[in-house]
C-alpha positions as a LaTeX table, in Angstrom:
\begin{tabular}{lrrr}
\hline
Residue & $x$ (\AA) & $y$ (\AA) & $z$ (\AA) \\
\hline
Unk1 & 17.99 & $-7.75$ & 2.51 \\
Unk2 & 14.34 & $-7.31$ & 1.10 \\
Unk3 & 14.39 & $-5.65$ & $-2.21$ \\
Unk4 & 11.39 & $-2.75$ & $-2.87$ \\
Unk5 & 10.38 & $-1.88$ & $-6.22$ \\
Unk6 & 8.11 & 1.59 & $-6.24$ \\
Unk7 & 5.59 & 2.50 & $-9.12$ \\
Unk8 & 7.41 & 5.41 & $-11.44$ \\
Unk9 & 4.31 & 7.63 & $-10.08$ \\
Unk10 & 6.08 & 7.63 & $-6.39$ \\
Unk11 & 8.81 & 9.02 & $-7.51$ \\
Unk12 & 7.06 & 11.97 & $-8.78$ \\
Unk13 & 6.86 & 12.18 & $-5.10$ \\
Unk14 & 9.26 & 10.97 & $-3.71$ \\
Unk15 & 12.62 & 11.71 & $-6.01$ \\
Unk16 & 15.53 & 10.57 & $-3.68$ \\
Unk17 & 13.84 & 7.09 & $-4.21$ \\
Unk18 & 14.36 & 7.33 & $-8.15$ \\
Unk19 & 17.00 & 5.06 & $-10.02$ \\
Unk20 & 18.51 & 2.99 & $-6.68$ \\
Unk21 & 17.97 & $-0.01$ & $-5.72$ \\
Unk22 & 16.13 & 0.22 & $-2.62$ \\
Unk23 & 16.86 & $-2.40$ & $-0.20$ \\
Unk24 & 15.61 & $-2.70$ & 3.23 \\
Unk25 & 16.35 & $-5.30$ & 6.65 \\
Unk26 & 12.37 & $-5.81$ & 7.33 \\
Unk27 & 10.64 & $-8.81$ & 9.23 \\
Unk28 & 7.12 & $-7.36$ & 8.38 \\
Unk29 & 5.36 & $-5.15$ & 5.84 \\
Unk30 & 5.30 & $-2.30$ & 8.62 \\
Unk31 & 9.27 & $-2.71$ & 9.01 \\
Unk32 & 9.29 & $-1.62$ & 5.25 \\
Unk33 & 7.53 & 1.37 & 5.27 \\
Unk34 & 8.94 & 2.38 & 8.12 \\
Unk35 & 12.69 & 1.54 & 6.45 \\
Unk36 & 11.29 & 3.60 & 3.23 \\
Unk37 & 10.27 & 6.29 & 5.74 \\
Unk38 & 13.67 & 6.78 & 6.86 \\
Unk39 & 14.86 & 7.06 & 3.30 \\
Unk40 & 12.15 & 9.51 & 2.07 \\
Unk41 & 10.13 & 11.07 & 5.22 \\
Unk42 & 6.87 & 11.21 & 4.05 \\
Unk43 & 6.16 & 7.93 & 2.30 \\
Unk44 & 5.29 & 6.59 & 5.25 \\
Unk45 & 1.48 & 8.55 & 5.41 \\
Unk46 & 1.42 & 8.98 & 1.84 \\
Unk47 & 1.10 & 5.06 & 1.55 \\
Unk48 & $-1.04$ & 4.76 & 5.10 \\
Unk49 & $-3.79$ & 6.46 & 7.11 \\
Unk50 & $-3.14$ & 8.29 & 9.87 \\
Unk51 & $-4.34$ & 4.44 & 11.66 \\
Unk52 & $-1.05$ & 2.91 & 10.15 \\
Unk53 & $-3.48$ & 1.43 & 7.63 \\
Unk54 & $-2.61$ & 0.76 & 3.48 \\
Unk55 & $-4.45$ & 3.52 & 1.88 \\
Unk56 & $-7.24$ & 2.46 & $-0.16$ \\
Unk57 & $-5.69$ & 3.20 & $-3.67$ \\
Unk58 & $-2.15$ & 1.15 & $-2.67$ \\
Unk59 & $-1.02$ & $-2.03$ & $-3.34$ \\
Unk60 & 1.61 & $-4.03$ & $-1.57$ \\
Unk61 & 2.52 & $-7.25$ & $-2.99$ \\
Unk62 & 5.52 & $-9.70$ & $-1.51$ \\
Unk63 & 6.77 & $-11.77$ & $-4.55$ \\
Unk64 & 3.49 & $-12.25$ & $-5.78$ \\
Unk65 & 1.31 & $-12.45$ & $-2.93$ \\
Unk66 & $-1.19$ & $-9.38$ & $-2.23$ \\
Unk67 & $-0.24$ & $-8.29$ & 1.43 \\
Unk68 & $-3.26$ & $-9.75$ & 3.53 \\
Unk69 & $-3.28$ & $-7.67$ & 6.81 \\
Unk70 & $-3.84$ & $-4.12$ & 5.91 \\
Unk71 & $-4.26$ & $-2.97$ & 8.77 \\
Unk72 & $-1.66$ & $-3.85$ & 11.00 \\
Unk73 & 0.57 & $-4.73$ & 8.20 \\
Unk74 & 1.69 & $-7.93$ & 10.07 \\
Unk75 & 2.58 & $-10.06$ & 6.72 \\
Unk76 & 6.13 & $-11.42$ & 7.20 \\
Unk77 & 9.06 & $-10.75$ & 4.66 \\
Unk78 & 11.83 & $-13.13$ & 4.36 \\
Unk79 & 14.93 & $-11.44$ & 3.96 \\
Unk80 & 15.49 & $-12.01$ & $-0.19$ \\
Unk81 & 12.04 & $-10.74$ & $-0.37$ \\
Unk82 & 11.28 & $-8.71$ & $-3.13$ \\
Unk83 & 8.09 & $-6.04$ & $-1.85$ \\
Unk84 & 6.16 & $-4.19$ & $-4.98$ \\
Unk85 & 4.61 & $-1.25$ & $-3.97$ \\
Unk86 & 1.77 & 0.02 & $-6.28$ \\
Unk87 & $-0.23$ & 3.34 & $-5.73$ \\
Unk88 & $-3.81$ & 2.82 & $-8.44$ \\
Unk89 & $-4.56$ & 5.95 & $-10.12$ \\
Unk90 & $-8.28$ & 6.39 & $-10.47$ \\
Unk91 & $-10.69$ & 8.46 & $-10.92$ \\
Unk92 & $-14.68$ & 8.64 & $-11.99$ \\
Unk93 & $-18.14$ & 8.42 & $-10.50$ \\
Unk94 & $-16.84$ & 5.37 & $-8.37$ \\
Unk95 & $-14.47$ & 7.71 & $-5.80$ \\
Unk96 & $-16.97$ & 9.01 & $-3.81$ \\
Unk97 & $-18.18$ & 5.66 & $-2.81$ \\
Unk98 & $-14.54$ & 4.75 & $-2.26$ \\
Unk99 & $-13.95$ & 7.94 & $-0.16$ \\
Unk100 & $-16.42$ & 7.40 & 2.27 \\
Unk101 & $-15.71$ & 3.58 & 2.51 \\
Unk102 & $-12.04$ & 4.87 & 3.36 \\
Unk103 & $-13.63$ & 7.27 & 6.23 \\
Unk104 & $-15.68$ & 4.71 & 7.49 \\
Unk105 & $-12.65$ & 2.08 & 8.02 \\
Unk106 & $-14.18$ & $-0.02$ & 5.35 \\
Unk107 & $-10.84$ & $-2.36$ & 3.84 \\
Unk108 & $-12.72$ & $-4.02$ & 1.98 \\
Unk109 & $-13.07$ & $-1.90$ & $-0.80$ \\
Unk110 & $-14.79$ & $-2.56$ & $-3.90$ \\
Unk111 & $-14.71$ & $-6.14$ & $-3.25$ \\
Unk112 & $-17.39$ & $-5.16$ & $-0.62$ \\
Unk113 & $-19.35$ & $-2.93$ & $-2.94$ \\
Unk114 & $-19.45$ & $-5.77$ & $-5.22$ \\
Unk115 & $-21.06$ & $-7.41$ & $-2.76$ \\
Unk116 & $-23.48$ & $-5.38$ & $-1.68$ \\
Unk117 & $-24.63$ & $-4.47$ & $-4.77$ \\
Unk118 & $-25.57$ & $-8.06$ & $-5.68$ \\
Unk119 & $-27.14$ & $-8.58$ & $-2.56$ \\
Unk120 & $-29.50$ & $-6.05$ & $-3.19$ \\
Unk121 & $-30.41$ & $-7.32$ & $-6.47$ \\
\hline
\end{tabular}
């Protein structure tokens, strides 16, 4: 079975979670949140849009590998996997920018804004 390790700042959220060792039968990275869902309803759409899609501010890494498809969460997890979940806390002059990125469908993030920023210079 696929081990998941949570951030401590989930379990401000999500307290059932707190001090087990979560451990989930998954083929995909959608097969874990929905296994986490069923453990703690509400994890589910607190780590994705209402699209299914990672959120902008969450991380999902398996072993050390940053998940790829966040959209259809389609990455596969062998099962001794061992998924890290991470939810960025942020804040400043930057979230606006990140908001409406989010709204607009835009994945990638500040990598894009990056980007455009240098293209304009």
């Amino acid at each position: 079975m696929a081990t998941v390790e949570l951030t401590k700042h989930l379990f401000t959220f999500f307290p059932a979670l707190e001090g087990r060792r979560i451990e989930v039968e998954a083929a995909t990275v959608a097969d874990v949140i929905r296994a986490l869902d069923r453990l703690a309803p509400g994890i589910a759409f607190y780590l994705c849009d209402e699209r299914g899609r990672l959120r902008l501010h969450v991380n999902v890494f398996v072993g050390e590998e940053r998940v790829r498809d966040r959209h259809r969460l389609s990455d596969p997890i062998a099962p001794d996997a061992r998924i890290s979940i991470f939810q960025a806390l942020s804040g400043g002059s930057g979230d606006d920018e990140a908001r409406s990125e989010e709204a607009r469908g835009d994945d990638e993030g500040d990598g894009a804004r990056r980007g455009s920023r240098e293209g304009a210079r």
